[in-house]
ZAMILO-798451 format. One line per field, with one value per residue: residue number from 1; x, y, z of N, C-alpha, C, O, CB in turn. Coordinates in steps of 0.05 Angstrom, whole numbers, plus 5000, padded with zeros to 4 digits. Glycine has a CB too. Layout:
N
nr [NUM;...]
n_c1 [X;...]
n_c2 [Y;...]
n_c3 [Z;...]
ca_c1 [X;...]
ca_c2 [Y;...]
ca_c3 [Z;...]
c_c1 [X;...]
c_c2 [Y;...]
c_c3 [Z;...]
o_c1 [X;...]
o_c2 [Y;...]
o_c3 [Z;...]
cb_c1 [X;...]
cb_c2 [Y;...]
cb_c3 [Z;...]
//
This chain:
251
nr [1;2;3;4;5;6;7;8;9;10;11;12;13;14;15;16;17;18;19;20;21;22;23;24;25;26;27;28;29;30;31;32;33;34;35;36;37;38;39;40;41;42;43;44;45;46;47;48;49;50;51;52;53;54;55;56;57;58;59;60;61;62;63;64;65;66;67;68;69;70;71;72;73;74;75;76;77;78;79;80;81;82;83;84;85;86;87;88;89;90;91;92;93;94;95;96;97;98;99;100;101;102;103;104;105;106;107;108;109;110;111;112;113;114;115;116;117;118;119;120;121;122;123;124;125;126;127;128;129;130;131;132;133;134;135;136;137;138;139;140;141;142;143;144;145;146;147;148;149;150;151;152;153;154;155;156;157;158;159;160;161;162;163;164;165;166;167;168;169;170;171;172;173;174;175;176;177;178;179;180;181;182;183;184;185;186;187;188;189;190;191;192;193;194;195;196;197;198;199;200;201;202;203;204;205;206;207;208;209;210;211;212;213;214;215;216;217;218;219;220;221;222;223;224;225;226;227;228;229;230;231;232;233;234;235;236;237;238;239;240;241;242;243;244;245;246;247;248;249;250;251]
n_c1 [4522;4559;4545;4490;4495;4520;4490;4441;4462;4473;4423;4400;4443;4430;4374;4361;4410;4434;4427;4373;4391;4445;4430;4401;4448;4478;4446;4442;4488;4491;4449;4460;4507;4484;4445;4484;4514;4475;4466;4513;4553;4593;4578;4546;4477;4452;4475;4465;4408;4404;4426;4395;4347;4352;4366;4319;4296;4315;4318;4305;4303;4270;4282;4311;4258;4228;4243;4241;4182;4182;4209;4159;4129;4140;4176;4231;4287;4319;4386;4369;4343;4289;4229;4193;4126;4115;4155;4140;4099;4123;4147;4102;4078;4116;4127;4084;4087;4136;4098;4079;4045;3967;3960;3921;3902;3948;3946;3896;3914;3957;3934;3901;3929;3957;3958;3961;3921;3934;3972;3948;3900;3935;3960;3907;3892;3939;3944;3904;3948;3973;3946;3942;3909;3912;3878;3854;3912;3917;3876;3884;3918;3893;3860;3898;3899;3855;3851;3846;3858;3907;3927;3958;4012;4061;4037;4019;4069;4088;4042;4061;4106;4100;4061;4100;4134;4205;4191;4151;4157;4125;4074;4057;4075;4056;4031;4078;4068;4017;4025;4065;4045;4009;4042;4043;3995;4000;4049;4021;3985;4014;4057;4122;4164;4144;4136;4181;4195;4153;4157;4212;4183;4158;4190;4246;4272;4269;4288;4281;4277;4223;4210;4241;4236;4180;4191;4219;4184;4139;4163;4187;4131;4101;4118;4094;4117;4146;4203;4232;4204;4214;4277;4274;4249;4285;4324;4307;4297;4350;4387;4359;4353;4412;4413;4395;4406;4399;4402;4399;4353;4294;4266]
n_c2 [2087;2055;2077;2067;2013;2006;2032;1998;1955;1971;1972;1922;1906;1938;1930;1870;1848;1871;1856;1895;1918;1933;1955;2004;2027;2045;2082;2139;2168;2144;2167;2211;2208;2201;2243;2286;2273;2273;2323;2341;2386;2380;2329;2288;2299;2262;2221;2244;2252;2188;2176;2212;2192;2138;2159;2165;2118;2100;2123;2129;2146;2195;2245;2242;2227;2268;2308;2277;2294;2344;2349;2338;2371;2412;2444;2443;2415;2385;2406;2438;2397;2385;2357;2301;2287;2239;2227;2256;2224;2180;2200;2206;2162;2126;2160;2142;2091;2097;2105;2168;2210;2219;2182;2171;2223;2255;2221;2224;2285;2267;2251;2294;2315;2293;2302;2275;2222;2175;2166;2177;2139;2095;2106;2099;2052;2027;2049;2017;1982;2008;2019;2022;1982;1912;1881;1904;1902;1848;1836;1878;1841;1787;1806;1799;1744;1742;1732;1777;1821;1823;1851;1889;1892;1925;1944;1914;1898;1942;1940;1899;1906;1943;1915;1879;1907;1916;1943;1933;1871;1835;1840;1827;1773;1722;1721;1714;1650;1647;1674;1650;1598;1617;1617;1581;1593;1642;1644;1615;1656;1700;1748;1726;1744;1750;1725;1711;1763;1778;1744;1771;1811;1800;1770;1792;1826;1807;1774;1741;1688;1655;1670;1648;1588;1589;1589;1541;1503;1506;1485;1436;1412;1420;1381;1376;1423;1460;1456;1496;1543;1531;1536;1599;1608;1595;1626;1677;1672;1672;1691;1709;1656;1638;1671;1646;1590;1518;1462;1412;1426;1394;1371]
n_c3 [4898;4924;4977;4983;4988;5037;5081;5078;5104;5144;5168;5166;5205;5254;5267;5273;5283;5324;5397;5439;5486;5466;5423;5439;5465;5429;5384;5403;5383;5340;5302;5306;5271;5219;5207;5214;5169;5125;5117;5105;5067;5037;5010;4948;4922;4918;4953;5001;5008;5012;5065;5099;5091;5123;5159;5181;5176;5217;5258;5331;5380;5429;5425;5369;5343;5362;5320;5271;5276;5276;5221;5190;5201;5174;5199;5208;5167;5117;5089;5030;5010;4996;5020;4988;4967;4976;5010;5057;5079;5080;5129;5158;5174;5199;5234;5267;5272;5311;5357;5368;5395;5392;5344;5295;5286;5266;5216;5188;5180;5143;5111;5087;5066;5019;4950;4905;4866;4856;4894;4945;4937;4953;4995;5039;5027;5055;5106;5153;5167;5195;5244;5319;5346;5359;5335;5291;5259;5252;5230;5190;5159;5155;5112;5063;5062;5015;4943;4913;4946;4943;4898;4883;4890;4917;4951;4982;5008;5031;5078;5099;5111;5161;5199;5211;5230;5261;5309;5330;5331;5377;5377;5326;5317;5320;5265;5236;5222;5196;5152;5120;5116;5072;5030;4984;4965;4946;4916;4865;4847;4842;4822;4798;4826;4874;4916;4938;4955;4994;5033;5052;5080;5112;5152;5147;5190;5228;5299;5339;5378;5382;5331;5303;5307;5299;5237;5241;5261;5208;5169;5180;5186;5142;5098;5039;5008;4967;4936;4910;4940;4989;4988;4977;5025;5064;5049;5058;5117;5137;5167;5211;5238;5238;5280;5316;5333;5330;5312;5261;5196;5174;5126]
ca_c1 [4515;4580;4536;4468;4494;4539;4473;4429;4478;4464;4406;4402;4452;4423;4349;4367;4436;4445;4401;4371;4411;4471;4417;4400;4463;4483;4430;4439;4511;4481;4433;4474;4524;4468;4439;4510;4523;4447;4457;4540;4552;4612;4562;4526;4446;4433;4494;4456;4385;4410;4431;4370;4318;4362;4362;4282;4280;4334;4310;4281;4305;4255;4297;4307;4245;4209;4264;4228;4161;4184;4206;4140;4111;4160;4186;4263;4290;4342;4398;4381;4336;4254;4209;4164;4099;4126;4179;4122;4076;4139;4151;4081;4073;4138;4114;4061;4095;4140;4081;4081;4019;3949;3974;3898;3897;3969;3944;3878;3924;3969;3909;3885;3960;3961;3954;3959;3906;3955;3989;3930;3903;3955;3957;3888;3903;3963;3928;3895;3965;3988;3938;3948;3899;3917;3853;3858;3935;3907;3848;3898;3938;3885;3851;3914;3880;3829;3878;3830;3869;3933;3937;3982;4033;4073;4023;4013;4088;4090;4044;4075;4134;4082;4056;4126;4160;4222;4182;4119;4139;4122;4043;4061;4094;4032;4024;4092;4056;3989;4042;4085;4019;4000;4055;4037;3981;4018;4063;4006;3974;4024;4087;4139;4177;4127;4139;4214;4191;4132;4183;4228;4170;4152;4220;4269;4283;4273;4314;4270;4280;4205;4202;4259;4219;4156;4201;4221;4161;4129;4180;4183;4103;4101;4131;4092;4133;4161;4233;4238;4193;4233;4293;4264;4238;4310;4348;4300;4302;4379;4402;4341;4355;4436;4420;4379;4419;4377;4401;4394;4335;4294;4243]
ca_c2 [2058;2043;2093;2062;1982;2005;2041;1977;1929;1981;1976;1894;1902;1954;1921;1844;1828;1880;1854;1917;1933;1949;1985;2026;2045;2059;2093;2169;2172;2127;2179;2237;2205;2200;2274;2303;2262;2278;2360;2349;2403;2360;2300;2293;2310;2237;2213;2262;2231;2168;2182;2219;2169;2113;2168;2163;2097;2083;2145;2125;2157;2217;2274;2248;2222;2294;2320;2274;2303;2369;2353;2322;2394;2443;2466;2435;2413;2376;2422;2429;2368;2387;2328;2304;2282;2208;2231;2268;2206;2155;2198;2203;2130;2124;2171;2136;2060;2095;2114;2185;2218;2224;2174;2177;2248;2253;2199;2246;2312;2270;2251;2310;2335;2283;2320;2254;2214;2143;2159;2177;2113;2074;2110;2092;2024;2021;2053;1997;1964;2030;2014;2016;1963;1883;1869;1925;1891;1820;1844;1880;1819;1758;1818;1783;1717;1740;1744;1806;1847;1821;1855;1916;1882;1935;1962;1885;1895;1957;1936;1880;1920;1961;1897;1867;1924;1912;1961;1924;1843;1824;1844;1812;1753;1702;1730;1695;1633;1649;1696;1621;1588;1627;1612;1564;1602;1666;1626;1610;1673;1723;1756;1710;1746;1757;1699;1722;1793;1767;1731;1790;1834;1787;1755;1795;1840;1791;1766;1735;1656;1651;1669;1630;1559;1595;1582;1521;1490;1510;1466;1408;1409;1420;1362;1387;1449;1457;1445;1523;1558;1523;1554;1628;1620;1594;1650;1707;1672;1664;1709;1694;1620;1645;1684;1617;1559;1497;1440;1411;1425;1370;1371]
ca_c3 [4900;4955;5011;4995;4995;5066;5089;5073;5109;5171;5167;5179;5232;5280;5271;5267;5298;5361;5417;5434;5495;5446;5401;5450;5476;5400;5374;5388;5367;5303;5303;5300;5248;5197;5213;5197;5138;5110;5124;5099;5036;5017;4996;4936;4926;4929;4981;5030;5006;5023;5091;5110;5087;5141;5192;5183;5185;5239;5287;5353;5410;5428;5416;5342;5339;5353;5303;5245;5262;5257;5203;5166;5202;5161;5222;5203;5141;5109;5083;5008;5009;4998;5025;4971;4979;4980;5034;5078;5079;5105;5166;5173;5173;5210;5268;5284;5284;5336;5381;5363;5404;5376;5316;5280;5285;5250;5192;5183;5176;5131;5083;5073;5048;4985;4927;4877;4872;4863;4923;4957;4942;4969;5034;5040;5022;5075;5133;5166;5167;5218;5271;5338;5356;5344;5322;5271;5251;5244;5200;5160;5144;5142;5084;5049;5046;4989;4927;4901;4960;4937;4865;4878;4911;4926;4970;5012;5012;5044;5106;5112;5134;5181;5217;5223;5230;5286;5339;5332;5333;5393;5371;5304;5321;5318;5241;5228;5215;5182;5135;5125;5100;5051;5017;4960;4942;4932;4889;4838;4844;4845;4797;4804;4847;4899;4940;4961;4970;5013;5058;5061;5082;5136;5162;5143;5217;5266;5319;5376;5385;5376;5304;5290;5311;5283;5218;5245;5255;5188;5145;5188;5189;5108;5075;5013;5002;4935;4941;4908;4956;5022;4982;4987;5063;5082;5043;5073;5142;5133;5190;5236;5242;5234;5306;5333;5317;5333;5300;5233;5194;5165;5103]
c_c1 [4528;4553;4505;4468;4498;4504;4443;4445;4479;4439;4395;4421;4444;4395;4357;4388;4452;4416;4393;4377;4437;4454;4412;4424;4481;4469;4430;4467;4511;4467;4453;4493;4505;4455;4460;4514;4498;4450;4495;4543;4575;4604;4547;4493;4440;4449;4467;4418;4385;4415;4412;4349;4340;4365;4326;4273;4304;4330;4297;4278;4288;4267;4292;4280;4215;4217;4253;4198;4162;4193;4178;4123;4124;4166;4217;4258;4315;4365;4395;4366;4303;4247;4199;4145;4106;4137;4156;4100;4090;4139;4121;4069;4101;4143;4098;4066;4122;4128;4082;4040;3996;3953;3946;3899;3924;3963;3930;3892;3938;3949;3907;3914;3951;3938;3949;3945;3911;3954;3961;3913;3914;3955;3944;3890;3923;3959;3924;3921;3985;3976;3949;3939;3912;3902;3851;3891;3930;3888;3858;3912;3913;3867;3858;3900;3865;3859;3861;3852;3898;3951;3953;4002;4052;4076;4022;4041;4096;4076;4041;4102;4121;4080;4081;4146;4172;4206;4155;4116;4139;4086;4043;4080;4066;4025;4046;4081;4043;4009;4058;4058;4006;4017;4044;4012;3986;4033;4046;3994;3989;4050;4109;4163;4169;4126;4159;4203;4170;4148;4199;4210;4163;4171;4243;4283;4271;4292;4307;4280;4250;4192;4219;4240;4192;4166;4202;4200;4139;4142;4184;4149;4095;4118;4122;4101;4141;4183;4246;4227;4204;4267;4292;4255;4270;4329;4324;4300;4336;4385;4378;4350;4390;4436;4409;4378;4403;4378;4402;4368;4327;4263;4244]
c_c2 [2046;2049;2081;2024;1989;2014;2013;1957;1939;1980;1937;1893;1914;1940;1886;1832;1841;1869;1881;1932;1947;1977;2009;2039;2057;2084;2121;2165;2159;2156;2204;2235;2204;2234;2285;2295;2274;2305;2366;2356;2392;2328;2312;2294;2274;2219;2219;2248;2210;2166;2195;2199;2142;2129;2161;2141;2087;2103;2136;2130;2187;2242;2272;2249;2251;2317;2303;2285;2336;2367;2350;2353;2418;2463;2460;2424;2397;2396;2423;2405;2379;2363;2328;2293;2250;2203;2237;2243;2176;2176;2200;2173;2125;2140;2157;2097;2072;2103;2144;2180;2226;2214;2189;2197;2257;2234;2221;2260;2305;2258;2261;2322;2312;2300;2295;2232;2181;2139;2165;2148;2090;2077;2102;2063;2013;2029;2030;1985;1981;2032;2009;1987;1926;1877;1883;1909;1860;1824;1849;1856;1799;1773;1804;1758;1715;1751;1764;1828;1834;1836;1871;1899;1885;1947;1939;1893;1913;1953;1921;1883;1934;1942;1891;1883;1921;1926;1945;1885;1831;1831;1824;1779;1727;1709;1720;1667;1627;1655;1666;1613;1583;1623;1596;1582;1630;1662;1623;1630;1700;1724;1732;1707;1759;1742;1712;1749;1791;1759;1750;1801;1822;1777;1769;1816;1829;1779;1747;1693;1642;1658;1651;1598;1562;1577;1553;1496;1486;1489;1436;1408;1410;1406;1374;1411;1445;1471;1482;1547;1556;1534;1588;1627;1608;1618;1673;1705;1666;1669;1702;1677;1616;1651;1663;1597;1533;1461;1441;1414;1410;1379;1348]
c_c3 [4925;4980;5010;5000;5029;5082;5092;5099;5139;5177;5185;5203;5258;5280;5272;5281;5319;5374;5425;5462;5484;5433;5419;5467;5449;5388;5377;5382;5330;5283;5290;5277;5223;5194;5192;5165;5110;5102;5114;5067;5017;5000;4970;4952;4942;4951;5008;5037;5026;5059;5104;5104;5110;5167;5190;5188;5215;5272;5318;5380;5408;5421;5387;5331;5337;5329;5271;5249;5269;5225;5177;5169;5189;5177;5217;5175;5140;5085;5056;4996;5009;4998;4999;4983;4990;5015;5055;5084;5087;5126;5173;5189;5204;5245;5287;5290;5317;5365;5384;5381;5380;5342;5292;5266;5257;5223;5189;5162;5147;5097;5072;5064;5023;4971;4896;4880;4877;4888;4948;4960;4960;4998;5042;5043;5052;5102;5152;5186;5193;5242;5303;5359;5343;5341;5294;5250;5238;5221;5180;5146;5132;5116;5065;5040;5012;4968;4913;4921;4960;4912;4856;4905;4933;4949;4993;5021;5035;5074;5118;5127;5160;5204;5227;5228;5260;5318;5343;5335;5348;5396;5355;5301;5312;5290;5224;5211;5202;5149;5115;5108;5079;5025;4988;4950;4934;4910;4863;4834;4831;4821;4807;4822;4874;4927;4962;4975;4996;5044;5074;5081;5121;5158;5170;5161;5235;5273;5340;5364;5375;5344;5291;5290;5303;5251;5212;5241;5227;5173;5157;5193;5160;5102;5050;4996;4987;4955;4927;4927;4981;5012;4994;5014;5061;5079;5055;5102;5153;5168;5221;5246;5249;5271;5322;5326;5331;5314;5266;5222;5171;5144;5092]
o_c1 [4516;4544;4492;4449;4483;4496;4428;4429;4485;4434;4386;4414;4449;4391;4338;4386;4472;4392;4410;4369;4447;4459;4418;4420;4496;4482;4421;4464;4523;4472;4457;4498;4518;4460;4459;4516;4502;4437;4504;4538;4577;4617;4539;4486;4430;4437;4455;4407;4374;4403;4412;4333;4331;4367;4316;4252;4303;4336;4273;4262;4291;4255;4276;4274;4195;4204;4256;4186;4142;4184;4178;4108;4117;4165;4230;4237;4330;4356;4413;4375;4295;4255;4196;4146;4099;4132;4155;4081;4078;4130;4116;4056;4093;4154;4098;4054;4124;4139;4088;4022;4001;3950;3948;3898;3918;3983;3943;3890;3937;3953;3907;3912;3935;3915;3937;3954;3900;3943;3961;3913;3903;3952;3953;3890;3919;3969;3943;3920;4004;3988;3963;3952;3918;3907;3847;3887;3940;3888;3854;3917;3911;3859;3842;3893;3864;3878;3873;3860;3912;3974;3961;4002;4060;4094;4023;4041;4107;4089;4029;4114;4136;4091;4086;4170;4158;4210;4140;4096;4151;4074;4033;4094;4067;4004;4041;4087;4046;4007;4057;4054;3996;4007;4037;4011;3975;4030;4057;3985;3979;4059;4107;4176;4181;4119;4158;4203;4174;4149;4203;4221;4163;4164;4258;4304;4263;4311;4324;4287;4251;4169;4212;4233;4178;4153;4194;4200;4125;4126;4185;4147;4076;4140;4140;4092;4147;4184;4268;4241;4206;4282;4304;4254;4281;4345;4338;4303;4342;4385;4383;4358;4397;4453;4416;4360;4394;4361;4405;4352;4341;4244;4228]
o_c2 [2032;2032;2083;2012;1979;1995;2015;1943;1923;1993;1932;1879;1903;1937;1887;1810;1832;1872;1897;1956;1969;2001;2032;2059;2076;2104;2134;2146;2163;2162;2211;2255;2206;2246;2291;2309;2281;2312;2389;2341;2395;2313;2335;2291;2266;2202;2205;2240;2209;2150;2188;2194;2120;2120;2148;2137;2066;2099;2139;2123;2201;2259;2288;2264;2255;2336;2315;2286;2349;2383;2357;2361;2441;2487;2479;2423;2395;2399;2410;2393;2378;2347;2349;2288;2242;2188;2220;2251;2157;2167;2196;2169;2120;2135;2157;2082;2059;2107;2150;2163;2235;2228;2209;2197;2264;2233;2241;2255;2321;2258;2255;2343;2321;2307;2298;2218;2165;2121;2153;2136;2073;2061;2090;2053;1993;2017;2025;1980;1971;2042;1989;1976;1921;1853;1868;1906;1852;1814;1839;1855;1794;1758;1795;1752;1698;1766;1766;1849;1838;1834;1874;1899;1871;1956;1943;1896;1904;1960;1920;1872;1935;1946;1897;1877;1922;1920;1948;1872;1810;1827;1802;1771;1719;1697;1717;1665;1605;1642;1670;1624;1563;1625;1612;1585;1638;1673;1628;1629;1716;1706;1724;1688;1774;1747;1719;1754;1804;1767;1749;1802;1832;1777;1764;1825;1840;1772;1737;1682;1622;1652;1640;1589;1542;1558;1541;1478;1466;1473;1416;1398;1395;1418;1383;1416;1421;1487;1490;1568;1576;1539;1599;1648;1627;1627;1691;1725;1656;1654;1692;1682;1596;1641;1665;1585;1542;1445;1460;1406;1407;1392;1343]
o_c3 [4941;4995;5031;5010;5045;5095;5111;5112;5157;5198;5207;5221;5280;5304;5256;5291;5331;5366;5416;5464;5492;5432;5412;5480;5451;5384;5358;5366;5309;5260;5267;5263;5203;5173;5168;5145;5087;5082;5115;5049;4992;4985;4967;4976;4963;4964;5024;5058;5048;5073;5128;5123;5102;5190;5208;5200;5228;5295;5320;5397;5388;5408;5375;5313;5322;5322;5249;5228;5266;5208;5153;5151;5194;5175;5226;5162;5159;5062;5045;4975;5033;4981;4986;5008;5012;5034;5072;5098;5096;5147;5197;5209;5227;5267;5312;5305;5338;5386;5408;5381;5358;5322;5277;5241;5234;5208;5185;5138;5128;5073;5048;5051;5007;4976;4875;4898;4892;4901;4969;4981;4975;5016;5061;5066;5066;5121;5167;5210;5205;5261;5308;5377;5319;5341;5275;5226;5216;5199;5158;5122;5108;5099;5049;5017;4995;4973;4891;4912;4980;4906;4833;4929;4952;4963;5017;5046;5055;5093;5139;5145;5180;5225;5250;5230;5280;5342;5362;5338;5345;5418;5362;5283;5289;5287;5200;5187;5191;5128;5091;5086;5068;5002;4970;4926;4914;4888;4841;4811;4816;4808;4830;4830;4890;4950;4985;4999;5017;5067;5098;5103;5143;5182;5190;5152;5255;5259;5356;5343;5362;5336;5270;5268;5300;5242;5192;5225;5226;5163;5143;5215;5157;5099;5036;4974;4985;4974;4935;4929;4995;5030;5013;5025;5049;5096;5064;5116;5175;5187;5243;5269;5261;5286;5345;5315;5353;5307;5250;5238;5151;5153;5073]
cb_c1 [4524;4619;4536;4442;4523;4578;4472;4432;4511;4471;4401;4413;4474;4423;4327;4372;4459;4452;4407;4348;4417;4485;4382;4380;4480;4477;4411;4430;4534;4441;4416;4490;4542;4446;4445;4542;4521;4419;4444;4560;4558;4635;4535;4531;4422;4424;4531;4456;4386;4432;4452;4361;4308;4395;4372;4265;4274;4375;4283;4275;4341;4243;4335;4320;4249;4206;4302;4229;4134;4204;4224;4119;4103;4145;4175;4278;4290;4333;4420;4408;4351;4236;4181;4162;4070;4157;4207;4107;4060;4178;4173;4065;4086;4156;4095;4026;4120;4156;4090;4095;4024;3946;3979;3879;3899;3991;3934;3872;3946;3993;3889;3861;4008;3954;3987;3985;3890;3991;4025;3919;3910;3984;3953;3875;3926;3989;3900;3883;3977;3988;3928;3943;3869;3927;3826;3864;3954;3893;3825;3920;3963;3861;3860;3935;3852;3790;3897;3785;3856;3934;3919;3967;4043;4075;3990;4009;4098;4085;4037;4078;4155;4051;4041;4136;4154;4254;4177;4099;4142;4144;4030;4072;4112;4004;4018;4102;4050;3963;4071;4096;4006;3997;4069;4028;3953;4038;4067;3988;3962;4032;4108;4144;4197;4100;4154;4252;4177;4115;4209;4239;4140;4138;4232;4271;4279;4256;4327;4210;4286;4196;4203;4292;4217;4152;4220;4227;4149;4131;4214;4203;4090;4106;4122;4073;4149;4145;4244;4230;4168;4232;4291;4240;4200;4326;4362;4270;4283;4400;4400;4318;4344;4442;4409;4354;4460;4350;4377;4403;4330;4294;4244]
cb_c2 [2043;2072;2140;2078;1959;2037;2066;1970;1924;2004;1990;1873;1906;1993;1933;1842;1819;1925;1836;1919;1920;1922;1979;2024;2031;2042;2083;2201;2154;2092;2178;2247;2178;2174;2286;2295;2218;2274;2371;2325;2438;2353;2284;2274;2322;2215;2242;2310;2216;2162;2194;2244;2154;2097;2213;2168;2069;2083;2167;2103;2161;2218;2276;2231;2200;2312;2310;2243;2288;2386;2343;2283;2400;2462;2459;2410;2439;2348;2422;2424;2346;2402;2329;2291;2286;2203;2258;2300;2207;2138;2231;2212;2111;2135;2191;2148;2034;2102;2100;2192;2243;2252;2129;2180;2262;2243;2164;2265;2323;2259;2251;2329;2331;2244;2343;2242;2225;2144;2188;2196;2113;2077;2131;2101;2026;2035;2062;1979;1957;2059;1999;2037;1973;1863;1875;1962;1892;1804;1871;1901;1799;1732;1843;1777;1715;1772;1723;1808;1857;1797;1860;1963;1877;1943;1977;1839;1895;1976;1944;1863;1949;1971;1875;1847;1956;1931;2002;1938;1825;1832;1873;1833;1753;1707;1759;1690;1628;1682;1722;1603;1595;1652;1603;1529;1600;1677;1593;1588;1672;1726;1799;1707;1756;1755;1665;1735;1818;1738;1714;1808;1839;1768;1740;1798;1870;1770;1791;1748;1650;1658;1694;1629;1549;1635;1593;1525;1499;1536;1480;1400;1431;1446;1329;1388;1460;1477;1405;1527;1554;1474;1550;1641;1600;1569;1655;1718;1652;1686;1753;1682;1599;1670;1714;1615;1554;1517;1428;1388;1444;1344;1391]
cb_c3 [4875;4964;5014;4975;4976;5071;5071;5039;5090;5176;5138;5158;5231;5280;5245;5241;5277;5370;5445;5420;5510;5412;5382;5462;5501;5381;5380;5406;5387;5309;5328;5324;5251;5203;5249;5212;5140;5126;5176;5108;5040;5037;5020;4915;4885;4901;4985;5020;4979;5007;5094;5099;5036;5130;5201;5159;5155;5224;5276;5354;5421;5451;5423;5329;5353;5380;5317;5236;5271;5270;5204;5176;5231;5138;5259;5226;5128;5097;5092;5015;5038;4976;5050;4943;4953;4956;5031;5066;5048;5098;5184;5156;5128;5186;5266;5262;5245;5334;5408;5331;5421;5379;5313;5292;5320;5267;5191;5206;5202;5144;5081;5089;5067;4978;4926;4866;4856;4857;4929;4949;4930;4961;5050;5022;4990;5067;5126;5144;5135;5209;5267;5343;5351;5351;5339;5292;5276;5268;5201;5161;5169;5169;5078;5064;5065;4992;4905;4912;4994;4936;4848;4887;4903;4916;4957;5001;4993;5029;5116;5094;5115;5169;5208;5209;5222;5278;5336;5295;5321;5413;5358;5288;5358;5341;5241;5250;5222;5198;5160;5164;5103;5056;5033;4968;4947;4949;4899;4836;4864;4876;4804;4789;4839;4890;4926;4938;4945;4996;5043;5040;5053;5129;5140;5119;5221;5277;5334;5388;5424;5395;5291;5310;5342;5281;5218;5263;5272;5180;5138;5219;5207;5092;5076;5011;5014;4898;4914;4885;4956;5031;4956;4972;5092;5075;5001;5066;5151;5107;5177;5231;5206;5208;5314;5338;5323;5322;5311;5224;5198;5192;5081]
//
């Protein structure tokens, strides 16, 4: 529980609160401390888990980065650690948000591996949201609009991390807003705790100045905001608005 809160809490600081001259002069020594720890026989099964699934998502210098798709190709391995089908279908996903060559071709390959017809599903479902094109990225989101393509949540949730994911928001930045919007009718439509997670999914690893006043502007432009929903966007834009101080803000 200690190694996957400390692992979480790295996770917001290397994407969110180094500008990314630091990150990148961090990042292979980051890199390599997560490797060891993932592949170390003195950790537990799920310690080493833990530390491999944050090298996967925290990888991005090319060395490691051809080092996760050997791994998704069963050319390397984690010491002790068999992918599952789950695991083989984030680095696939995860290849191809860091500009991994011939992404398509790599989605394809990783299609035709699901074996379960759920998760197959879903991939399907979550595709769109891995595009390379911003016309293709926008389509996947304003889909969102219709609450019929809202009803597995888990699945909007997931590429809502895709679009906004840290390597990609300067495509996704103009989707801030639309994302903000929607708000109230997510609220009446959705599980009850769909709203926050919604926020998270969208908010919750940026850094730029221009999402911050994206924020900004939303709540001083909505007076009608329920007084609980301007709760949840302030606590998921906490740290945003924390790195782009700007005054008082007024509702």
């Amino acid at each position: 529980l200690i190694v996957r809160r400390v692992l979480g809490v790295l996770d917001e600081i290397y994407w969110q609160r180094l500008d990314p001259p630091t990150r990148l002069a961090i990042t292979p020594a980051l890199e390599d401390l997560l490797w060891n720890q993932a592949n170390a026989e003195q950790r537990t099964l799920s310690s080493r888990a833990a530390f491999y699934r944050r090298y996967r998502a925290l990888a991005t210098s090319e060395q490691r980065v051809a080092r996760l798709e050997q791994l998704w190709r069963g050319e390397e391995e984690v010491a002790g650690l068999p992918l599952s089908e789950t695991e083989q279908i984030a680095l696939a996903s995860g290849l191809v948000l860091r500009g991994v060559a011939q992404p398509e071709r790599l989605l394809d390959e990783q299609e035709a591996r699901i074996r379960s017809a759920d998760r197959l599903e879903r991939f399907r479902f979550v595709r769109p949201s891995l595009s390379g094109f911003d016309g293709d990225l926008s389509a996947a989101f304003y889909a969102f609009a219709k609450a019929e393509n809202r009803e597995r949540e888990p699945w909007v949730l997931e590429s809502l991390g895709n679009i906004h994911h840290p390597l990609r928001q300067e495509r996704s930045l103009d989707l801030v807003r639309p994302a903000l919007e929607l708000l109230p009718e997510i609220q009446a439509s959705g599980d009850i705790f769909f709203p926050g997670r919604w926020l998270d999914a969208v908010l919750g690893r940026y850094q730029s100045p221009a999402a911050a006043q994206a924020v900004r502007d939303y709540i001083a432009q909505t007076p009608e905001l329920s007084p609980r929903l301007l709760q949840k966007l302030l606590q998921s834009a906490d740290v945003l608005l924390r790195l782009n101080p700007a005054g008082e803000l007024t509702h």
